[in-house]
Each structure stands twice: as C-alpha cells, then as structure tokens.
mmJSON file of the N, C-alpha and C atoms, coordinates in Angstrom:
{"data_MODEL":{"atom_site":{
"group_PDB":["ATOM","ATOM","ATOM","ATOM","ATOM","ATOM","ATOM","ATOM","ATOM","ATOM","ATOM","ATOM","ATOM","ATOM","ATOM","ATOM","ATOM","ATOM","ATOM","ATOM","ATOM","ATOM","ATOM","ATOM","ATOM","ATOM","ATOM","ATOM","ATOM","ATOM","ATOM","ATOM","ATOM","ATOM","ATOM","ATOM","ATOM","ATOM","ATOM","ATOM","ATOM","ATOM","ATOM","ATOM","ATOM","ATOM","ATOM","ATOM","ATOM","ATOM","ATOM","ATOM","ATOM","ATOM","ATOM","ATOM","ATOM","ATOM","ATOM","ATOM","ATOM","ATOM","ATOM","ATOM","ATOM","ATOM","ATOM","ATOM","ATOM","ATOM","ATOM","ATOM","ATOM","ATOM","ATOM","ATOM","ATOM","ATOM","ATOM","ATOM","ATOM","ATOM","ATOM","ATOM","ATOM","ATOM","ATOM","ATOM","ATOM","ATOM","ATOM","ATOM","ATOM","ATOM","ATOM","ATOM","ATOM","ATOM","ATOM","ATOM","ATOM","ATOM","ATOM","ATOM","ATOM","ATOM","ATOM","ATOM","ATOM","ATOM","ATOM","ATOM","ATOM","ATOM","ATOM","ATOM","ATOM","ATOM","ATOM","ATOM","ATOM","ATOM","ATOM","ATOM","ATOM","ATOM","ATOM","ATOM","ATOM","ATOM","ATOM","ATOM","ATOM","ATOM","ATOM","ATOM","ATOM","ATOM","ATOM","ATOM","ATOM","ATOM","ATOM","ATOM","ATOM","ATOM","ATOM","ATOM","ATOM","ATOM","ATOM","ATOM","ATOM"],
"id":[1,2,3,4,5,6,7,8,9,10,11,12,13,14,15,16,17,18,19,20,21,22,23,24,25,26,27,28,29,30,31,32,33,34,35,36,37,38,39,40,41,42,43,44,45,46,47,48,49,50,51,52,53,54,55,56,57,58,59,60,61,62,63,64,65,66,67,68,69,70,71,72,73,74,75,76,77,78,79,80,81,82,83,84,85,86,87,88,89,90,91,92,93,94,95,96,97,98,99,100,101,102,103,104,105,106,107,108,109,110,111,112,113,114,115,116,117,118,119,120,121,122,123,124,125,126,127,128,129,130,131,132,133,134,135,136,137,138,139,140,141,142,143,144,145,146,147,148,149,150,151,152,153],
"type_symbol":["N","C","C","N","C","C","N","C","C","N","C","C","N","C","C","N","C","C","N","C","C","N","C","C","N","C","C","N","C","C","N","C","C","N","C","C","N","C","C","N","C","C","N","C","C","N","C","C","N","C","C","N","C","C","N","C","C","N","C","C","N","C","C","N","C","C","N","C","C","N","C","C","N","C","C","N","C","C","N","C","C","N","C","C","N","C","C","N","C","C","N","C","C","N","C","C","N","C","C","N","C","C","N","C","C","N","C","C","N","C","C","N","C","C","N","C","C","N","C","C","N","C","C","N","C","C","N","C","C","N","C","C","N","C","C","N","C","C","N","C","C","N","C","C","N","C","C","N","C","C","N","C","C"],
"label_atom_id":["N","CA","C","N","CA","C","N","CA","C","N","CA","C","N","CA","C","N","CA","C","N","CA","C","N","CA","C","N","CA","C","N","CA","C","N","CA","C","N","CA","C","N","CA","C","N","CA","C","N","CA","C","N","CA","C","N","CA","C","N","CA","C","N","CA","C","N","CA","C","N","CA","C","N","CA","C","N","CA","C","N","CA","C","N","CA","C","N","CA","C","N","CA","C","N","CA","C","N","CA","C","N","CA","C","N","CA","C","N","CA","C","N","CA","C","N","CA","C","N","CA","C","N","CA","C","N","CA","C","N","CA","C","N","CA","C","N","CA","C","N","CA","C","N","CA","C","N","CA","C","N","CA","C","N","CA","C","N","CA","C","N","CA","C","N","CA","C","N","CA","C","N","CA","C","N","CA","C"],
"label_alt_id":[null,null,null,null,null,null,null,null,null,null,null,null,null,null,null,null,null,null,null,null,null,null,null,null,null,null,null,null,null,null,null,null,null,null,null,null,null,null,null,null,null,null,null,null,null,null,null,null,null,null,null,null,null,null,null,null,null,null,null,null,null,null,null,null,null,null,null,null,null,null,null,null,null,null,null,null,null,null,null,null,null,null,null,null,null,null,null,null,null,null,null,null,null,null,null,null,null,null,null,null,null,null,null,null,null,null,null,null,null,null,null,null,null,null,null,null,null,null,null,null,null,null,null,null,null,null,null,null,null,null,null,null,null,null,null,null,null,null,null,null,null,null,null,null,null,null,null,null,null,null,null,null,null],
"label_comp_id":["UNK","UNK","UNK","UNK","UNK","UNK","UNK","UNK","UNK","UNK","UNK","UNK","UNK","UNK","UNK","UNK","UNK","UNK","UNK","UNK","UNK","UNK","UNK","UNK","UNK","UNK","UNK","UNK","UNK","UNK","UNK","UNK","UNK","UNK","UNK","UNK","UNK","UNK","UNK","UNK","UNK","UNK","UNK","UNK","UNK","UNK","UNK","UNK","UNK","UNK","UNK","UNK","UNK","UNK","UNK","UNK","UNK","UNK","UNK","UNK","UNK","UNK","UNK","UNK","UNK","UNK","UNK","UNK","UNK","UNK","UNK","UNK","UNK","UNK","UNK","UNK","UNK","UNK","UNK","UNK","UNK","UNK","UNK","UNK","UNK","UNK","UNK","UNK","UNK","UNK","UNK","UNK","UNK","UNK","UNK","UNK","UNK","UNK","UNK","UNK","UNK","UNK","UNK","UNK","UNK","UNK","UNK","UNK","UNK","UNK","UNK","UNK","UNK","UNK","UNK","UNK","UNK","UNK","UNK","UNK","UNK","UNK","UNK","UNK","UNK","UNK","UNK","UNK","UNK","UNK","UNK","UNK","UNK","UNK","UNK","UNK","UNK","UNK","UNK","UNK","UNK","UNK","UNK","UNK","UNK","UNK","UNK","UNK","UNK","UNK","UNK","UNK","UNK"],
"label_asym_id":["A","A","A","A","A","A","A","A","A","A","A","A","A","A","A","A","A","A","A","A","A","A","A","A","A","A","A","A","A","A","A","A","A","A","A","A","A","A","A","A","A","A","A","A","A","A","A","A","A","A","A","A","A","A","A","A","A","A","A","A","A","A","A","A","A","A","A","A","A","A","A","A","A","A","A","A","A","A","A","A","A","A","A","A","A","A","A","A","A","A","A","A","A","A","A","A","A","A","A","A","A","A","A","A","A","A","A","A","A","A","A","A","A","A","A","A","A","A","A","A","A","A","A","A","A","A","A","A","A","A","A","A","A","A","A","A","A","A","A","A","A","A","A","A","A","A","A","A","A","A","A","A","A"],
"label_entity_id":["1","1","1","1","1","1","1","1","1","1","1","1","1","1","1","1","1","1","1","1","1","1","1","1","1","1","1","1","1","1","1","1","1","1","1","1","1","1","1","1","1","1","1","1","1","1","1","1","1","1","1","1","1","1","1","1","1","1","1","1","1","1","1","1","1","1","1","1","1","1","1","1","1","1","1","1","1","1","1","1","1","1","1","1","1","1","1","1","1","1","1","1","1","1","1","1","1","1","1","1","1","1","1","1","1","1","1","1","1","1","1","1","1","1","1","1","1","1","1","1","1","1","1","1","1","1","1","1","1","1","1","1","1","1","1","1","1","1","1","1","1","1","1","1","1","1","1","1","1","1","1","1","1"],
"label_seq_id":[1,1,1,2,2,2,3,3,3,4,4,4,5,5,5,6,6,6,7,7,7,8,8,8,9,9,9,10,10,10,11,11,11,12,12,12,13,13,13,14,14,14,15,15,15,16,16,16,17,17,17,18,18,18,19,19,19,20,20,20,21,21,21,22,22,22,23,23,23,24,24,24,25,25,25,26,26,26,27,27,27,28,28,28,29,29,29,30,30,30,31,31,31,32,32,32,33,33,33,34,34,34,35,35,35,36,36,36,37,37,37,38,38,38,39,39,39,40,40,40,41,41,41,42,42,42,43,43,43,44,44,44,45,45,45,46,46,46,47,47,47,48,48,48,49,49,49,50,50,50,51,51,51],
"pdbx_PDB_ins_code":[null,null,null,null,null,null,null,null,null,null,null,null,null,null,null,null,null,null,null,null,null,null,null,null,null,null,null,null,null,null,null,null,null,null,null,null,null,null,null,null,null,null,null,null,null,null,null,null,null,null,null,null,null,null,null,null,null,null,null,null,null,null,null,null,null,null,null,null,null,null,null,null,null,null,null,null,null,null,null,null,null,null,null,null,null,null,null,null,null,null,null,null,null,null,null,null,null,null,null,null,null,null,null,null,null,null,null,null,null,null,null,null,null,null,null,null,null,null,null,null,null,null,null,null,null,null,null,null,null,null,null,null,null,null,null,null,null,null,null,null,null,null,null,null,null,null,null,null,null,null,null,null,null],
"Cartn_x":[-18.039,-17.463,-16.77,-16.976,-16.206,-15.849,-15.372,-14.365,-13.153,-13.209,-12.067,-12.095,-12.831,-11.923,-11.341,-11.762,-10.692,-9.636,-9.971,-8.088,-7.65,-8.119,-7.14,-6.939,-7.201,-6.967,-5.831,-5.936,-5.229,-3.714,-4.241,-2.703,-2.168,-3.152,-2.07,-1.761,-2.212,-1.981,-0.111,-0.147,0.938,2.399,1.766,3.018,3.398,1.943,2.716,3.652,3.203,4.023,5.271,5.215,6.815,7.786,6.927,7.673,8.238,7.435,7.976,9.104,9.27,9.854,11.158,11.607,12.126,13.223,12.332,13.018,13.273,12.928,13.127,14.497,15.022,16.642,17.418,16.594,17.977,18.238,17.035,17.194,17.926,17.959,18.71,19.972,20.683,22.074,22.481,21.92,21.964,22.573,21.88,22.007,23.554,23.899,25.27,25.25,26.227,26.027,26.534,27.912,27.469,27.89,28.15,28.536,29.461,30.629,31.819,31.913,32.375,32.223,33.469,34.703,35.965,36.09,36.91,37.057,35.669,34.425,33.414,33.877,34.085,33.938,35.979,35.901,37.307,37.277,38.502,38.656,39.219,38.068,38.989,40.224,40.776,42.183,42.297,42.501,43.039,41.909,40.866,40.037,40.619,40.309,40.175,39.493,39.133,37.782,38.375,37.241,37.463,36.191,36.499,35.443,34.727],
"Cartn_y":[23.564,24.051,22.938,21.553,20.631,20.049,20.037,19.368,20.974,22.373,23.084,23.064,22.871,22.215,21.101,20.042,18.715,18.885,19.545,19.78,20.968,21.713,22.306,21.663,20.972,19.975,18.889,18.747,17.386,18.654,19.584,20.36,20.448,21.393,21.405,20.205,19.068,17.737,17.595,17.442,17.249,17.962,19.496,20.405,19.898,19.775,18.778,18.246,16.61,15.784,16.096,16.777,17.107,18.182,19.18,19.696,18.84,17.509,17.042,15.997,15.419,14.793,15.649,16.649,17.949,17.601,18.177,18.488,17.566,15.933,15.22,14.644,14.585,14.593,15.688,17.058,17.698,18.098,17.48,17.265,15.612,14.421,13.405,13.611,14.597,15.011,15.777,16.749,17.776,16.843,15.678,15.038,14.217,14.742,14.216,12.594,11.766,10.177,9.971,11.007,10.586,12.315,12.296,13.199,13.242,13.788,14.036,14.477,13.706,13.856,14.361,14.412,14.372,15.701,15.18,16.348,17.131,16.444,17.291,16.823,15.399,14.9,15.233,16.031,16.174,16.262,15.739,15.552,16.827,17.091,18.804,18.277,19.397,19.019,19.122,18.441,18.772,17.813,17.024,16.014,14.548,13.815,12.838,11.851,11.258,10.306,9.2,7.687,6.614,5.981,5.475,4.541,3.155],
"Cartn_z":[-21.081,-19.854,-19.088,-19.21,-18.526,-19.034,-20.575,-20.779,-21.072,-20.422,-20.38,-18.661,-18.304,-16.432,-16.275,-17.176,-17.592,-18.27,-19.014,-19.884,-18.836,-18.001,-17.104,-15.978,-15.411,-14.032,-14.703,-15.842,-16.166,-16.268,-16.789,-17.361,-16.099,-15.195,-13.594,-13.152,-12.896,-12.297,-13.332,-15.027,-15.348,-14.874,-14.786,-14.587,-12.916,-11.946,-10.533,-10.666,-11.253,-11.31,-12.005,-13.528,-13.478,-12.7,-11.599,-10.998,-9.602,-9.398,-8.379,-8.232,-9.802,-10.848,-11.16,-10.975,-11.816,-10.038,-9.151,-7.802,-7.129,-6.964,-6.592,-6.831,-8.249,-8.524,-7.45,-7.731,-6.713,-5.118,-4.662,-3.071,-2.893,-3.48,-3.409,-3.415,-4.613,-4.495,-3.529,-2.974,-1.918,-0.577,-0.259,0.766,1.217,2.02,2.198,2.051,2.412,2.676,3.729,4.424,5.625,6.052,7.924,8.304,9.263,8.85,9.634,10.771,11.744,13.519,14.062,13.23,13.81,14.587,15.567,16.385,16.78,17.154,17.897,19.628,19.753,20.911,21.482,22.267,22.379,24.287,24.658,26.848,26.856,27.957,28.516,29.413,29.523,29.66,31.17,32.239,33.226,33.76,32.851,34.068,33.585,35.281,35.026,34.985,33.689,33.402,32.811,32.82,32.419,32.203,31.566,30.38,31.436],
"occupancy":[1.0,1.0,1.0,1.0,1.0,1.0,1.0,1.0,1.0,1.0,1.0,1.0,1.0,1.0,1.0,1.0,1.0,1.0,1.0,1.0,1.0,1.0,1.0,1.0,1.0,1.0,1.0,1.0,1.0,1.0,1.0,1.0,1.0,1.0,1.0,1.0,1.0,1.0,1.0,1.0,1.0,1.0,1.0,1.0,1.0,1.0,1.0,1.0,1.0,1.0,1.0,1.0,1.0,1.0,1.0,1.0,1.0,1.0,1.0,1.0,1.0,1.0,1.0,1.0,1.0,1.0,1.0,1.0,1.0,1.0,1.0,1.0,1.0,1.0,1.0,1.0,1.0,1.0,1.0,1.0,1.0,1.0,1.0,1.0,1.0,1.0,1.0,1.0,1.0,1.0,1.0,1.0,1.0,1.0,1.0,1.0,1.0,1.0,1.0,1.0,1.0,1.0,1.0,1.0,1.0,1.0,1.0,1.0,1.0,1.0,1.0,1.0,1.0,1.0,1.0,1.0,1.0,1.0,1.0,1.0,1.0,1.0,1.0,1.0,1.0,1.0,1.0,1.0,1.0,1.0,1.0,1.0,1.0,1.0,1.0,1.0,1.0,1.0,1.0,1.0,1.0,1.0,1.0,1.0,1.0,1.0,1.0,1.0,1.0,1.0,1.0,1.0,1.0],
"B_iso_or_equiv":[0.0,0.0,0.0,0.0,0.0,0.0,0.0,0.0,0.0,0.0,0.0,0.0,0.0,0.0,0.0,0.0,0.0,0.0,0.0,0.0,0.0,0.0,0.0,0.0,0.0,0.0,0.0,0.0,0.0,0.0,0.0,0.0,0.0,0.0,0.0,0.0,0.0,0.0,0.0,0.0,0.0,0.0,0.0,0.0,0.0,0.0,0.0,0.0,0.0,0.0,0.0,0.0,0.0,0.0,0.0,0.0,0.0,0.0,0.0,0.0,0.0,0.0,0.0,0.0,0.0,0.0,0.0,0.0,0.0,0.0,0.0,0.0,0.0,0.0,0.0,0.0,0.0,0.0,0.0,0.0,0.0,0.0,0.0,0.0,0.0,0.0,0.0,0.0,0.0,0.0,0.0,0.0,0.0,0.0,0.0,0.0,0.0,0.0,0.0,0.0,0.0,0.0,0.0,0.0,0.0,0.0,0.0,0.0,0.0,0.0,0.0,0.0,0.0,0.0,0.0,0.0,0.0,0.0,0.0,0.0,0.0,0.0,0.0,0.0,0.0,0.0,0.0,0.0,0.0,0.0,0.0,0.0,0.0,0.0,0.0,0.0,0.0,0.0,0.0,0.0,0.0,0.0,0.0,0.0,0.0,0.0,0.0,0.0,0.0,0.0,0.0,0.0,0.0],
"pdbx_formal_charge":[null,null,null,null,null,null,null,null,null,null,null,null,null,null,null,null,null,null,null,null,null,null,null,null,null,null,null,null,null,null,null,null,null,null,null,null,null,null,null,null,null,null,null,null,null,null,null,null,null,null,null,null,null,null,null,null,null,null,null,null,null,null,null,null,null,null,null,null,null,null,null,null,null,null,null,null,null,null,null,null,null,null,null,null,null,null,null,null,null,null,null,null,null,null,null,null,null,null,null,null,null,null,null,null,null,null,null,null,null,null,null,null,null,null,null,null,null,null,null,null,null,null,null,null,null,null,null,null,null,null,null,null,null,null,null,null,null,null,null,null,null,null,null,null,null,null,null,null,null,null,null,null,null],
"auth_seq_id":[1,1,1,2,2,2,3,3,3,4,4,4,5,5,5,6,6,6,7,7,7,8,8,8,9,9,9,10,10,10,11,11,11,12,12,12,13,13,13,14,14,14,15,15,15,16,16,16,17,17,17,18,18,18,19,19,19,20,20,20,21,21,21,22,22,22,23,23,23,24,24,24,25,25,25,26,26,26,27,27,27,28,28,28,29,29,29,30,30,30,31,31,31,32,32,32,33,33,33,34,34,34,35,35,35,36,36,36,37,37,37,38,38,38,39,39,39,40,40,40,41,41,41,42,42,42,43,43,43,44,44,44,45,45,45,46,46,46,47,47,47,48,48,48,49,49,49,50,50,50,51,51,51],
"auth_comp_id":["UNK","UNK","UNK","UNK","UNK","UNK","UNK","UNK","UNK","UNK","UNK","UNK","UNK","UNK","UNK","UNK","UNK","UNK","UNK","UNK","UNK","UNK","UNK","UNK","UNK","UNK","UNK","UNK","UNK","UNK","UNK","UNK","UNK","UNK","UNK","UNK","UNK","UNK","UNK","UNK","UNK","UNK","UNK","UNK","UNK","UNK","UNK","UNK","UNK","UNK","UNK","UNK","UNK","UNK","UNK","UNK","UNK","UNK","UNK","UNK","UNK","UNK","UNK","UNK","UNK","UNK","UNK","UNK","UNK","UNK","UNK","UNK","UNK","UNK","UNK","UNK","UNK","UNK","UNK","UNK","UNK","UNK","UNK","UNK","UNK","UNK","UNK","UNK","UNK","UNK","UNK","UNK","UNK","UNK","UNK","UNK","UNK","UNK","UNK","UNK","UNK","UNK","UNK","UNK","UNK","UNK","UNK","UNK","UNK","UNK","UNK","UNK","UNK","UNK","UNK","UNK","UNK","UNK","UNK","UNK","UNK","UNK","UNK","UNK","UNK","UNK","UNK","UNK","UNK","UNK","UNK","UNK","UNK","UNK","UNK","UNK","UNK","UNK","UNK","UNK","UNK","UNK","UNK","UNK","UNK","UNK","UNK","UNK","UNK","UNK","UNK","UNK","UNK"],
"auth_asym_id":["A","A","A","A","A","A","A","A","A","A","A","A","A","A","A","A","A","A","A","A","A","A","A","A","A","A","A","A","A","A","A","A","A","A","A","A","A","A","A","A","A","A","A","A","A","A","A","A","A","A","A","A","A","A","A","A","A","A","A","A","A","A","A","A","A","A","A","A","A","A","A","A","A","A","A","A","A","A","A","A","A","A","A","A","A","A","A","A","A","A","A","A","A","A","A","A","A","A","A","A","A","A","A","A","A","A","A","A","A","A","A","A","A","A","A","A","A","A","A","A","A","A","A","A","A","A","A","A","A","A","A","A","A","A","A","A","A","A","A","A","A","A","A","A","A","A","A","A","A","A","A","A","A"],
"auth_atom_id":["N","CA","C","N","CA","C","N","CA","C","N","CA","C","N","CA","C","N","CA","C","N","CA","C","N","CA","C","N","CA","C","N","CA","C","N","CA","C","N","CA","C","N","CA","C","N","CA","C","N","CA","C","N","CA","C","N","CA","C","N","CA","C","N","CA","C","N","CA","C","N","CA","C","N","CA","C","N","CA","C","N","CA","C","N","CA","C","N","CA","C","N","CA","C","N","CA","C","N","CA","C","N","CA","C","N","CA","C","N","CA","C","N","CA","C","N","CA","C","N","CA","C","N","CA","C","N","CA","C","N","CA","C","N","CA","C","N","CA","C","N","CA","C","N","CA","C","N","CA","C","N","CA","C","N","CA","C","N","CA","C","N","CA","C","N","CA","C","N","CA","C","N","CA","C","N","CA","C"],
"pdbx_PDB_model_num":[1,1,1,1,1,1,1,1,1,1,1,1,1,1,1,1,1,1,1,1,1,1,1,1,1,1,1,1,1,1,1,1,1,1,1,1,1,1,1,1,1,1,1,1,1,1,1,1,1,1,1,1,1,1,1,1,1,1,1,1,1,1,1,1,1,1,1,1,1,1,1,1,1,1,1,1,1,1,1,1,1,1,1,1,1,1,1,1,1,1,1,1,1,1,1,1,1,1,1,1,1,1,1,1,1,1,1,1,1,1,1,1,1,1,1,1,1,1,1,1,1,1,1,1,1,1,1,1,1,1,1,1,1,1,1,1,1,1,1,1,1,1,1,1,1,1,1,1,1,1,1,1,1]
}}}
C-alpha cells in the first residue's frame, strides 16, 4: 500500500512540474516588452498651462 501512494505522489508531483514547465514558456511570450503611451497624455485645447 505505500509503495502505490509513492509511485502516485511521485506521478502527480511529475505531471506538476511538467505542467508548470509546459506554461511557464507561454506566459513569458504573452508579456509585452514594453507599452505604448503615445497619444494617452494629450492638452485640452483652449487652456493655458506651463511646465
């Protein structure tokens, strides 16, 4: 009886690690490198401001 809860703990522990192994490649690509700001910060028109 304990060495089939050892060969099943070791089996789930393997399929873990390669599912975290598996997904870890495709959340790194997912991630942009950077993020494009242009045109968020824009002067309303008719004030006058200075830096």
């Amino acid at each position: 009886m304990d060495r089939r809860k050892l060969a099943l703990g070791a089996t789930m522990l393997t399929m873990l690690l390669a599912f975290i192994c598996i997904n870890s490649g495709r959340t790194q690509a997912a991630i942009p490198a950077h993020i494009p700001i242009d045109g968020i910060f824009k002067p309303s028109i008719g004030v006058d401001s200075s830096v």
